[in-house]
C-alpha positions in Angstrom: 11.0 21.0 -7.0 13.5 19.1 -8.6 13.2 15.2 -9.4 16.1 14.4 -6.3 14.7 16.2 -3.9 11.1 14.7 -4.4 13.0 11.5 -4.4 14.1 11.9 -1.5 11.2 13.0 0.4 8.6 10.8 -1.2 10.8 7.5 -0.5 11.7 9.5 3.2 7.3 9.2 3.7 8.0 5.1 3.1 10.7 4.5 5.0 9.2 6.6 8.2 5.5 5.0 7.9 7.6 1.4 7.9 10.5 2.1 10.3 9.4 6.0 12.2 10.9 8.9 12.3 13.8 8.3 14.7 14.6 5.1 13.7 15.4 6.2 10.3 18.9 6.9 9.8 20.1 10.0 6.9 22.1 7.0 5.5 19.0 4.4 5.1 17.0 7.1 3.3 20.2 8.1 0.8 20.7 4.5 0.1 17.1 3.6 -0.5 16.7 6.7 -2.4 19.9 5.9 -4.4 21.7 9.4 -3.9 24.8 10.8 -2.0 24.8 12.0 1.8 26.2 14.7 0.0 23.0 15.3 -2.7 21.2 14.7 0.8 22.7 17.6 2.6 22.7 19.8 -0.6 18.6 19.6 0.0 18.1 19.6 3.3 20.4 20.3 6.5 19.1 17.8 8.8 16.5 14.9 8.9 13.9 17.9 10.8 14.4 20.1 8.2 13.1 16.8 5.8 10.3 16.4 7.6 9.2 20.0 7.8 9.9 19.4 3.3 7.5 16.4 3.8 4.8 18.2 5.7 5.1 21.4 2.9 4.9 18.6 0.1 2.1 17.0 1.7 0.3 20.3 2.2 1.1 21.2 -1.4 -0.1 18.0 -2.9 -3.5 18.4 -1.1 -4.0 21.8 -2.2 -3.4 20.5 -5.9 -5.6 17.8 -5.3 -8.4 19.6 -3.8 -8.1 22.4 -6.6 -8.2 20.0 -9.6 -12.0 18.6 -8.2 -13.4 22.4 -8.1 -15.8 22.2 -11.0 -17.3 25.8 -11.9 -19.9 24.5 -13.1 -21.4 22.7 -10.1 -23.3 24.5 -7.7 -20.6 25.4 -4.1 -21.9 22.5 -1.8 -21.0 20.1 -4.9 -17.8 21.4 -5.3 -17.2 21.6 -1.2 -17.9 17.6 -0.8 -15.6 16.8 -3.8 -13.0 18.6 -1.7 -13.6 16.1 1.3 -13.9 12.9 -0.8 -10.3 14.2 -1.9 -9.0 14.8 1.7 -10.3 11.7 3.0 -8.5 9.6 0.0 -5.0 11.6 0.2 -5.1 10.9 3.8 -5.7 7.3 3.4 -3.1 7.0 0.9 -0.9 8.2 3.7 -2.1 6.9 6.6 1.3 4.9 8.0 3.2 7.5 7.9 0.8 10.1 9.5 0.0 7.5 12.4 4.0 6.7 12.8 3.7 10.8 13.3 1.0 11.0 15.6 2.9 8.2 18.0 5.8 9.8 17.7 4.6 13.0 18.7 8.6 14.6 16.4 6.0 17.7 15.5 6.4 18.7 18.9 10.1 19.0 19.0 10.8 20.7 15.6 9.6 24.2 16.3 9.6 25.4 12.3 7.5 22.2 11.5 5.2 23.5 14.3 5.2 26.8 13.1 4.1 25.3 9.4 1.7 23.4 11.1 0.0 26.9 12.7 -0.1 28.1 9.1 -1.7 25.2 7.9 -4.2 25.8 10.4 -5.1 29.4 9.4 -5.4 28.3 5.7 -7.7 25.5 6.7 -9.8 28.7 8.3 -9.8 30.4 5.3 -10.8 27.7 3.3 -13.9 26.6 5.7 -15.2 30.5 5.6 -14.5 30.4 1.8 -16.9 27.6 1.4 -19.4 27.9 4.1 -20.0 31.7 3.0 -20.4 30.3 -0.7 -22.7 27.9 0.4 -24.7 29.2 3.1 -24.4 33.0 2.7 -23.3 35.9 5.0 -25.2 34.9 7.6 -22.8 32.2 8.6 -20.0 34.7 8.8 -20.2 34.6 12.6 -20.6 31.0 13.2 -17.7 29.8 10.5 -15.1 28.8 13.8 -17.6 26.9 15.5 -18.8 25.1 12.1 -15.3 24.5 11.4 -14.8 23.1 15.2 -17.6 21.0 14.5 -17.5 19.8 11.5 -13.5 18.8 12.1 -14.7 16.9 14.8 -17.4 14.7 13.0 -14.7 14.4 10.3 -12.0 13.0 12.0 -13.9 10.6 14.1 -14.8 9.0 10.9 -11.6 9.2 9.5 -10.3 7.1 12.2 -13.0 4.5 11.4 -11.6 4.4 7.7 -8.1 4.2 8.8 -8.5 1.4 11.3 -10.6 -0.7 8.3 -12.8 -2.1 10.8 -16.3 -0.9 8.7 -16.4 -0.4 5.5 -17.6 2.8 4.4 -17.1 4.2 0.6 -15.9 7.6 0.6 -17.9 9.5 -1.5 -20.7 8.4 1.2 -19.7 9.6 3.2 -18.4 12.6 2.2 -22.2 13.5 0.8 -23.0 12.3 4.5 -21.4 14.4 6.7 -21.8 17.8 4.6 -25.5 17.0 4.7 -25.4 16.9 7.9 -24.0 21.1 8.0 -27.4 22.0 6.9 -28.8 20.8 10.2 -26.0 22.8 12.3 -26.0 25.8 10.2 -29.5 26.1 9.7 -30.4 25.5 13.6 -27.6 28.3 14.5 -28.9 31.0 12.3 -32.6 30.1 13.1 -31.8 29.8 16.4 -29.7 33.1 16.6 -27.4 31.3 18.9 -24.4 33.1 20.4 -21.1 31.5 18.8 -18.5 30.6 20.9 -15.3 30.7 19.1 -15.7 34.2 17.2 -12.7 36.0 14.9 -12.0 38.1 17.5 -11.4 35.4 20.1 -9.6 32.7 17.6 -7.8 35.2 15.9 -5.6 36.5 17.5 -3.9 33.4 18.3 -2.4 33.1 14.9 -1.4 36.8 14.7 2.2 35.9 14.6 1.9 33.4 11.4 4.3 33.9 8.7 3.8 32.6 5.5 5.9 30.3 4.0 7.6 32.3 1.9 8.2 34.6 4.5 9.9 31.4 6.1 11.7 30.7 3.1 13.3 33.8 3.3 14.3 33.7 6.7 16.3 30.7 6.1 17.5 32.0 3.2 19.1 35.3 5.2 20.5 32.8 7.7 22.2 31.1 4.6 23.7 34.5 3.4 25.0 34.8 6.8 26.8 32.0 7.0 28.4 32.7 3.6 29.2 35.8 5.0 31.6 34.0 7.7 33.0 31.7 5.1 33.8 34.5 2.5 36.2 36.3 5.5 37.3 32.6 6.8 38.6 31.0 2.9 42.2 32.0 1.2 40.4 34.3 -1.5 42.5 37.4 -3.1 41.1 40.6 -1.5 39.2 42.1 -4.6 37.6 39.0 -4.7 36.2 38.8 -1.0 35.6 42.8 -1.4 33.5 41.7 -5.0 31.9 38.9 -3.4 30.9 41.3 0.0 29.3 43.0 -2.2 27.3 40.5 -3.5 26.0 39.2 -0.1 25.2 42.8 1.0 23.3 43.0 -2.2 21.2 39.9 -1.8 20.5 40.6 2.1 18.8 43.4 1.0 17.0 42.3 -1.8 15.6 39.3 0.3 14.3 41.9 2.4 12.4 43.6 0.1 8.6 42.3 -0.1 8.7 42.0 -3.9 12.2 40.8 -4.0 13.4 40.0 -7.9 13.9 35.9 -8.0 15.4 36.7 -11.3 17.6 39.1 -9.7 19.0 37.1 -7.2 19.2 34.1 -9.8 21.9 36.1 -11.5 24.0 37.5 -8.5 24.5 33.9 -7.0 26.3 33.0 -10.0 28.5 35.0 -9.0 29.9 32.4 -6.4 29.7 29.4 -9.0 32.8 27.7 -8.7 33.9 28.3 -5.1 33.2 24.6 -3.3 32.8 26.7 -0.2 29.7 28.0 -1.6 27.8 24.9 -3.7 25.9 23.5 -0.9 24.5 27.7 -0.1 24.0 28.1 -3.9 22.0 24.8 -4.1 19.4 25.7 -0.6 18.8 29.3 -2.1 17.7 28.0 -4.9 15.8 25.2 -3.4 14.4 28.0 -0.6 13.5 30.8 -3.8 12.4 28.1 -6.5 14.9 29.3 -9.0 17.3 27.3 -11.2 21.0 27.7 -10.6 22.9 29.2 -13.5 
């Protein structure tokens, strides 16, 4: 990610934890982050597509986070309530402006934010069965939704008692206190033989139609190559050049396609429309969308 867009997007978190989401004009957010509307609309096409940006940086930094604590030489139940010291500090470092989202409820109205949001969830799956099955075996393979369920549960009620600042608990307490407590649950479920409730095969299903977010990326990316498409027939080009420039599109609709499409590939054919105005701000989001540097 490049330094303006991060600019933007980490002074965007300020500015809707002070002000919220809708009260937070495109033009507060470019002066405050000292850039153009038009840098601002080279990143992103509207203030929803920022905050799905935010949400994916968010997620992103988290993941870092969480990864950089991971200590191969600690035993897996170390190394799982290093994770949730970590997600209970990032979350209180950001706790405005995921409140200001909560009372806002602007998740709900921005379906691809929604949609990220689902993936999020599935990822947060795979990383419960990841660590319970490292900690507890494969005889908590069955149980892993409703552990997850659970332990969410226990979780978030005391995050709320560390956002409102009303006790004071440290965090690595009670982090170490509530995955000591999963011993109790997961031992009394496999002792127990309970039935679980919420099994893969129920819970599954649900998030069958999850795309990845680079599977995102590249839908939006089509949808920019479409729109190019338009312009190219629309601008006063000579005809070679709209015939050359087709071909170009054609090229990279198909390539995007592809599962393994070439980044380096495409890097190379977009060049081709460098220096057609009509063109920077779809140059600049395909880059941004793929992660490659515009030659």
């Amino acid at each position: 990610m490049n330094e303006k867009k991060k600019k933007i997007i980490v002074t965007s978190i300020d500015l809707f934890a002070d002000k919220g989401f809708y009260s937070t004009s495109i033009q507060e957010i470019t002066d405050k982050s000292n850039v153009s509307k038009g840098a601002f609309y080279l990143h992103f096409q509207s203030k929803d597509e920022l905050l799905v940006e935010i949400f994916r940086y968010y997620y992103e930094l988290m993941n870092e986070r969480i990864n950089n604590v991971i200590d191969e030489q600690l035993d897996p139940k170390e190394n799982f309530i290093n994770q949730v010291e970590v997600q209970f500090y990032e979350v209180l470092n950001h706790k405005n402006f995921i409140f200001t989202q909560l009372k806002e409820q602007a998740i709900t109205f921005n379906k691809q934010l929604y949609e990220f949001i689902r993936f999020m969830q599935l990822e947060i799956h795979k990383w419960y069965e990841k660590n319970l099955t490292a900690i507890y075996g494969d005889e908590v393979k069955p149980y892993v939704i409703d552990i997850e369920t659970m332990f969410e549960g226990i979780r978030n009620s005391y995050l709320q008692v560390l956002i409102q600042d009303t006790v004071s608990i440290k965090v690595p307490k009670l982090a170490l206190f509530i995955v000591e407590r999963l011993d109790d649950i997961v031992l009394s479920l496999i002792s127990n033989k309970e039935e679980p409730l919420l099994t893969e095969e129920k819970v599954m299903p649900l998030f069958s139609d999850i795309k990845a977010p680079e599977e995102l990326a590249k839908k939006e990316v089509m949808n920019y190559l479409l729109e190019m498409q338009k312009i190219l027939n629309e601008i006063d080009l000579k005809k070679e050049t709209v015939n050359e420039l087709q071909g170009v599109i054609d090229f990279l609709i198909s390539e995007v396609k592809k599962a393994d499409s070439k980044k380096i590939v495409m890097q190379g054919m977009l060049a081709n429309f460098k220096g057609i105005h009509q063109f920077d701000k779809y140059r600049k989001l395909i880059s941004e969308k793929l992660d490659i540097r515009l030659l």
